[in-house]
C-alpha positions in Angstrom: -25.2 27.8 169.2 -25.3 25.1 166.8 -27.6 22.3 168.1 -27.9 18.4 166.8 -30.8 16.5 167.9 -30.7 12.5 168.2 -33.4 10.0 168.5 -32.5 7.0 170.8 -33.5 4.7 173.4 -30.4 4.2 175.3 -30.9 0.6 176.3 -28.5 0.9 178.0 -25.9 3.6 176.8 -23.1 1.4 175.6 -20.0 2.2 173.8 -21.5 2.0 170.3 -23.9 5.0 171.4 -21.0 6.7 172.6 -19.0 6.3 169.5 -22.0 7.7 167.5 -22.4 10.6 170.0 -19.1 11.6 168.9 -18.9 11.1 165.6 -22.1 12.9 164.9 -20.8 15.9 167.2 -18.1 15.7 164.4 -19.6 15.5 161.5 -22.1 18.1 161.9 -19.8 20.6 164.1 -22.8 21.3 166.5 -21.7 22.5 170.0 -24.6 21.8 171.9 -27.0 18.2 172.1 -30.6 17.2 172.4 -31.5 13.3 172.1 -34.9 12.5 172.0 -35.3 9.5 174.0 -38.1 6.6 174.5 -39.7 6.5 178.0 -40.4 3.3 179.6 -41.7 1.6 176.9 -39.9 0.9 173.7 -40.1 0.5 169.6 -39.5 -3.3 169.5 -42.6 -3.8 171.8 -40.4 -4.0 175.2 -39.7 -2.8 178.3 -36.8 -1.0 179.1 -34.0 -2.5 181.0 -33.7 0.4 183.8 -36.3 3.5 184.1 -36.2 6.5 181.7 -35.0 8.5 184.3 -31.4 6.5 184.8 -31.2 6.4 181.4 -31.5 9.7 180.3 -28.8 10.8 183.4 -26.3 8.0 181.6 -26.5 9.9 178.4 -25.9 13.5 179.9 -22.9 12.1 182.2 -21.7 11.0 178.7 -21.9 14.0 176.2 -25.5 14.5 175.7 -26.6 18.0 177.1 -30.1 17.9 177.3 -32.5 14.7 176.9 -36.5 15.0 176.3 -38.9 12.1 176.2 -40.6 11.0 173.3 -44.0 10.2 174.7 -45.3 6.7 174.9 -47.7 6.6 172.0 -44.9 7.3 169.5 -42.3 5.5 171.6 -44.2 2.0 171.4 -44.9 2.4 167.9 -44.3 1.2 164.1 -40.6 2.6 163.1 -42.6 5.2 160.8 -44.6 6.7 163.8 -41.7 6.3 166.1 -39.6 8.3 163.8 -42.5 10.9 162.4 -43.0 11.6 166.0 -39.4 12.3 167.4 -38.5 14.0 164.2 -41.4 16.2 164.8 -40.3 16.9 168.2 -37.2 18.3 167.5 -38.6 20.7 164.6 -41.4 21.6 167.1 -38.4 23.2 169.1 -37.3 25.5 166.2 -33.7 25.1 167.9 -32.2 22.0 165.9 -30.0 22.9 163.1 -29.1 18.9 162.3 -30.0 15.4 162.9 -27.4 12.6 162.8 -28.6 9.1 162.5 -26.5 6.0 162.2 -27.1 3.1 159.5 -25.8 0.4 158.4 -25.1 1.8 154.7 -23.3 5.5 155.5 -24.6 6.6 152.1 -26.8 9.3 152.7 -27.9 10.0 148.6 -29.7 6.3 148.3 -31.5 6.4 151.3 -33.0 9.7 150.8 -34.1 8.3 147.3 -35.6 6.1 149.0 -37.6 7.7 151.5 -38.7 10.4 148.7 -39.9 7.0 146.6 -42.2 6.4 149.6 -43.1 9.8 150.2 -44.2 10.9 146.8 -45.8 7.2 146.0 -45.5 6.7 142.2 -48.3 5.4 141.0 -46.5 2.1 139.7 -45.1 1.7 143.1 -48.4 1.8 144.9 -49.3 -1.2 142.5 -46.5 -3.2 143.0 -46.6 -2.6 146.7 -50.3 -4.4 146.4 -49.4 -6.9 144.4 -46.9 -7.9 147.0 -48.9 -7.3 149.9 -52.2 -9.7 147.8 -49.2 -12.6 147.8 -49.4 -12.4 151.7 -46.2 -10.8 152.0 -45.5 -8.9 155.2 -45.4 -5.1 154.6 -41.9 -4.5 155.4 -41.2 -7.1 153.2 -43.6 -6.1 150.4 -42.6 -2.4 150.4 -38.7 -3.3 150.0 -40.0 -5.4 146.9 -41.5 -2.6 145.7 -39.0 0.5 145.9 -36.5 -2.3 144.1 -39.1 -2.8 141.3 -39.9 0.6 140.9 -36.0 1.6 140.9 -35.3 -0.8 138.3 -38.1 0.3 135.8 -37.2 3.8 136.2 -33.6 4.2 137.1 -30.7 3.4 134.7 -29.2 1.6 138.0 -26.2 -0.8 137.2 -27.0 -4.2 139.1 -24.1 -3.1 141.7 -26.2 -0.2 142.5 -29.5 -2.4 143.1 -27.7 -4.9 144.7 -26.3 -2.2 147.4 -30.2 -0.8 147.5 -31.3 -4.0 148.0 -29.0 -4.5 150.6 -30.0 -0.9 152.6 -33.5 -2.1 152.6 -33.1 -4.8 154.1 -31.2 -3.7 157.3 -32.7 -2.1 160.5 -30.8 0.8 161.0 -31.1 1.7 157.5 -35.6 1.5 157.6 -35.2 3.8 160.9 -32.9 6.0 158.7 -35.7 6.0 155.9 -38.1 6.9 158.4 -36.5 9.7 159.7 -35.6 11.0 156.0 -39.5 10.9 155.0 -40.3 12.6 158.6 -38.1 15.5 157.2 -39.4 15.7 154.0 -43.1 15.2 155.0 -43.1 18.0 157.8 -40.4 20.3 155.3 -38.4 20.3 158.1 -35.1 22.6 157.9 -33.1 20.2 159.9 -30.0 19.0 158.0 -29.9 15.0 157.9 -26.4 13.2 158.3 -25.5 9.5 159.1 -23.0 7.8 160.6 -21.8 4.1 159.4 -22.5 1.6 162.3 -19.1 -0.1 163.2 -18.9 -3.7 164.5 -21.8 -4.6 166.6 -25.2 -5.2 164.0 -28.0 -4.2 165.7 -29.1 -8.1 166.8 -26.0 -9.0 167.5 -25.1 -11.2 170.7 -21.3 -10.9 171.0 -19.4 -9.4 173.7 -16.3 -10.2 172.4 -15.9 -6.4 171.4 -15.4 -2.8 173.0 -18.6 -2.3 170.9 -21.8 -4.5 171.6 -24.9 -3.8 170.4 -28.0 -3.0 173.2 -29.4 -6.3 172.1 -26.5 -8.5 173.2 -26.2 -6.7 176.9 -29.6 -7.0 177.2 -29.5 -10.9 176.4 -26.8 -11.3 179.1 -28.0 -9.6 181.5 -31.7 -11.1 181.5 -29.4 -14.6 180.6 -26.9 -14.8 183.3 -28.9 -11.9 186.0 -25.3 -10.8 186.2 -23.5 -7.7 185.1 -19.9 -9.9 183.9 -18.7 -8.9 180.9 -20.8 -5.5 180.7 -18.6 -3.0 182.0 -16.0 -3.5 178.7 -18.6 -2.3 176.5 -20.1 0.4 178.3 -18.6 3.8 179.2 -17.8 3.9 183.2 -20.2 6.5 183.7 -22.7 4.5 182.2 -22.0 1.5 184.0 -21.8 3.1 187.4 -25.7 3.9 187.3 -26.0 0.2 185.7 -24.6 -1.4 188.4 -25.6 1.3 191.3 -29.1 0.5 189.9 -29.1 -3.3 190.6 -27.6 -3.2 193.7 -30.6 -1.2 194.6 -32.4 -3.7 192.6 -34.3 -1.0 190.6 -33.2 -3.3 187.5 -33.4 -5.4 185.1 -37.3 -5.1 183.7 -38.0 -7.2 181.4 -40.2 -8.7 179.0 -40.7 -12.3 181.2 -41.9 -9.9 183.9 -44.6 -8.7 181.9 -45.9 -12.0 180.6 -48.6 -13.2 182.8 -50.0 -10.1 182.9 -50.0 -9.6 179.2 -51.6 -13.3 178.7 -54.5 -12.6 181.4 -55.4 -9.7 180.1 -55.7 -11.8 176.4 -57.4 -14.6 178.2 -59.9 -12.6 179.7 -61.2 -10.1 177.0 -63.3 -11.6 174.1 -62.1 -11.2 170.6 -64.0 -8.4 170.2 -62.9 -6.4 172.6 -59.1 -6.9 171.5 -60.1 -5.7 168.4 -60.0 -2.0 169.4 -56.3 -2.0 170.6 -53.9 -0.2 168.0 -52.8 -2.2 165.0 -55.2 -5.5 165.8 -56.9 -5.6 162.3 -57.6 -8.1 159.4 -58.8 -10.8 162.2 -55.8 -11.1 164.7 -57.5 -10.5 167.7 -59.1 -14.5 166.9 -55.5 -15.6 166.6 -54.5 -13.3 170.1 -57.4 -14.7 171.8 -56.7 -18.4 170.5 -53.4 -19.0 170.8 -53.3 -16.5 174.5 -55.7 -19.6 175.7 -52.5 -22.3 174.6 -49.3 -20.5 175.3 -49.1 -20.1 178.6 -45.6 -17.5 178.2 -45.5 -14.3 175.9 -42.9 -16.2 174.2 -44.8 -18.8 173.0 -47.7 -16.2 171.9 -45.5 -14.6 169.6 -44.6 -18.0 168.3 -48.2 -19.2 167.7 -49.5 -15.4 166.2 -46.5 -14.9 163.9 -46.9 -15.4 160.2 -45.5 -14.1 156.7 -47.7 -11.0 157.2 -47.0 -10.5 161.1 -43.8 -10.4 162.2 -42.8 -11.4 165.8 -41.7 -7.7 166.6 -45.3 -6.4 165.3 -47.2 -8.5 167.6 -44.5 -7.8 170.9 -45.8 -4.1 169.8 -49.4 -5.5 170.4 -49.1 -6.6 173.5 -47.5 -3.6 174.9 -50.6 -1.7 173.3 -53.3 -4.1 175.0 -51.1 -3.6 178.3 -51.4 -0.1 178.1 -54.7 0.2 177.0 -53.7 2.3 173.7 -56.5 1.6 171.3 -57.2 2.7 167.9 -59.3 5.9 168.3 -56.0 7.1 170.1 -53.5 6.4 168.1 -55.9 8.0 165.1 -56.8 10.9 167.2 -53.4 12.1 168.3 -50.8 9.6 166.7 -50.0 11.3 163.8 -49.7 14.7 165.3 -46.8 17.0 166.6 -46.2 15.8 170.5 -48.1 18.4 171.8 -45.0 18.5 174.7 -41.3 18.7 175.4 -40.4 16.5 178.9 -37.5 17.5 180.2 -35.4 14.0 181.6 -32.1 15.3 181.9 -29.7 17.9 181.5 -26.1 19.6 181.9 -25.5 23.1 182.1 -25.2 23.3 178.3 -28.3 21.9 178.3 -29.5 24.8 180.4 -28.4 27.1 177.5 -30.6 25.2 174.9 -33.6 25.3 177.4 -33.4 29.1 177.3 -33.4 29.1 173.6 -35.9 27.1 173.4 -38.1 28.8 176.0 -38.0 31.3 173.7 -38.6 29.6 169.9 -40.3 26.6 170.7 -43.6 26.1 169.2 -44.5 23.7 172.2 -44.3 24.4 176.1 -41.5 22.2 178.0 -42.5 20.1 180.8 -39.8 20.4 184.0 -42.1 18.9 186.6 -45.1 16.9 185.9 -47.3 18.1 189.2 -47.0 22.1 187.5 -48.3 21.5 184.6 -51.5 22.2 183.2 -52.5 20.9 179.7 -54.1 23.6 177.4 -55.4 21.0 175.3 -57.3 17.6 175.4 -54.2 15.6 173.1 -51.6 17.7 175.7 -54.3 16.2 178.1 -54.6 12.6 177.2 -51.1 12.3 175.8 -49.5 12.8 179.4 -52.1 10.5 180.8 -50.7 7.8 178.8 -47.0 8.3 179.8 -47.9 8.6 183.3 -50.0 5.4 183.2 -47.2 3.5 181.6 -44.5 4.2 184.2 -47.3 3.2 187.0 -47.3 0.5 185.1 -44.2 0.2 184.5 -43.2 0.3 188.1 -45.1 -2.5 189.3 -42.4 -4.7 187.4 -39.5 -2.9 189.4 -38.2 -5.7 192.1 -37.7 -2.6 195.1 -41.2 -2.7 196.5 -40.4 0.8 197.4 -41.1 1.8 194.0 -44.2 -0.3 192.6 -46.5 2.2 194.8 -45.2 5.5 194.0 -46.7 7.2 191.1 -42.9 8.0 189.9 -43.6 10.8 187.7 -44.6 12.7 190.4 -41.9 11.7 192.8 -38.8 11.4 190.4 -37.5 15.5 188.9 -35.4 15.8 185.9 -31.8 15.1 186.7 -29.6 18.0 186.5 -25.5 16.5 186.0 -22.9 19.1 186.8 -20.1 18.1 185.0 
């Protein structure tokens, strides 16, 4: 058994995830899949379109074997802690042989460079990444600054070289790559990295124009045009079956706009203060949270009024979802930065069966089939599953079938089995 794990959100599975699937199946000759996927709550600081459930059952009827949830703290995080803790996940199963990541760049040598730049932080990098963040540069921004300043006082790089660095640093899928390259190195991880070369679709892109659309562009027409035209080229019919089964049930779309006034009372009503012990409110933005919450009066218009050089737009969607869920600080110091503690089992196939066993067997962490058997051994194991069962109550509330806002669902809903 040779397994590759994938980290994903599937939002929804479109034909661009499919592709990857494949390709990655190819290039690291694995014969069985794990994909580690987001719950209900996602990097960017959203919601997902359709429950975790649905989505991880897409992935299986389309060539994943077995999918596990990433848990929320992780999940609704900066792109270093969403990776450090999915990576993790997988080499806490001590089944994966390989991960397979796409990116925009395909070369695989510079972008472990990279990511072994950040790791081992030069000393002269550290500097420059100061200097740049003193300007009031965002960090994203000041960090790619300083890996190209560092690279080009150390590295007899010809300008085509920095050029194509500069370039990699620059593009999403490339930082998640990054991230997932120093999560590797950091935990000396025997998993085998590869990546794929992302085809057509960029990651922000709106077009539909394509077999291949990126998540982003579905997402937009969908929440655009509450309609499901145009969708079914650019997803696999499997996929789109439980897309469209889903709405006609109307256990779909969530999204963002549904969340707003919530979000903005729960600004409104807390003083500055208090929003100051959510995750990643530092430096004074709980004023600007408070401030602007009382002059927007949509979560649109908040991230318009908070942004800056040094916040992005994506950052502070992240906020919100953490003063939603009630994720503060202590947590995120407490048990952020650790191993999940867990494996939740969302979906599987019979092959996925197979890696279960193995699993069972080498895993350093026990694997969760139904929520209402287990018992934590631990206080993170403990606290942990609180959050992700509080975020799909949560969650659920936003759900238009009224049938659904009053169940707690991780009680009711079991890991879907898929016999192909």
């Amino acid at each position: 058994m040779k397994i590759l794990g994938l980290v994903t959100e599937y939002n929804p599975f479109h034909n661009g995830h499919l592709y990857h699937l494949n390709k990655s199946k190819e290039a690291t000759g694995s014969t069985h899949t794990i994909a580690v996927m987001s719950g209900n709550f996602l990097q960017r600081g959203e919601p997902a379109l359709i429950h975790k459930w649905a989505r991880a059952e897409m992935a299986v009827r389309c060539g994943v074997d077995l999918v596990i949830e990433l848990p929320t703290i992780y999940a609704c995080a900066t792109a270093e802690f969403f990776a450090l803790g999915s990576v993790s996940l997988l080499n806490e199963l001590n089944s994966v042989n390989s991960i397979c990541f796409g990116s925009e760049s395909g070369n695989l040598k510079y972008l472990n460079d990279i990511a072994h730049i950040i790791v081992k932080s030069p000393k002269d990098y550290n500097e420059k990444l100061k200097n740049f963040l003193n300007e009031g540069k965002s960090f994203p921004a000041s960090r790619s600054l300083a890996i190209i300043e560092h690279l080009k006082s150390n590295n007899n790089l010809h300008e085509n070289e920095i050029l194509e660095i500069e370039k990699i640093i620059k593009s999403p899928n490339n930082i998640l790559a990054i991230e997932y390259l120093k999560a590797l190195i950091r935990l000396d991880s025997p998993i085998t990295p590869y990546t794929i070369t992302r085809i057509k679709a960029g990651y922000h892109s709106l077009s539909l124009d394509e077999s291949i659309a990126s998540a982003t562009a579905i997402r937009e027409h969908i929440n655009k045009y509450n309609s499901l035209d145009k969708i079914k080229s650019v997803m696999p019919e499997a996929s789109f079956e439980i897309l469209n089964n889903l709405f006609k049930e109307d256990l779909g779309p969530v999204s963002t706009n549904d969340l707003s006034q919530s979000i903005m009372a729960i600004l409104r009503r807390e003083d500055p203060s208090n929003l100051k012990r959510f995750f990643d409110v530092v430096e004074g933005l709980e004023n600007k949270l408070h401030s602007c919450s009382l002059k927007s009066d949509s979560l649109e218009d908040l991230y318009t009024c908070v942004k800056s050089k040094r916040y992005t737009a994506t950052r502070i969607q992240r906020i919100c979802m953490h003063i939603l869920l009630n994720l503060t600080k202590d947590m995120a110091v407490d048990y952020g930065q650790a191993p999940p503690p867990y494996a939740r089992i969302l979906a599987f196939n019979n092959k996925g069966r197979e890696i279960l066993r193995l699993c069972d067997k080498q895993s350093n962490i026990p694997l969760i089939n139904k929520v209402s058997l287990f018992k934590p051994e631990s206080l993170i194991q403990q606290e942990l599953l609180k959050l992700d069962i509080k975020a799909t109550n949560i969650y659920s509330l936003f759900i238009k079938n009224k049938k659904y806002r009053n169940q707690q669902l991780d009680y009711l809903i079991n890991p879907k089995y898929v016999n192909l």
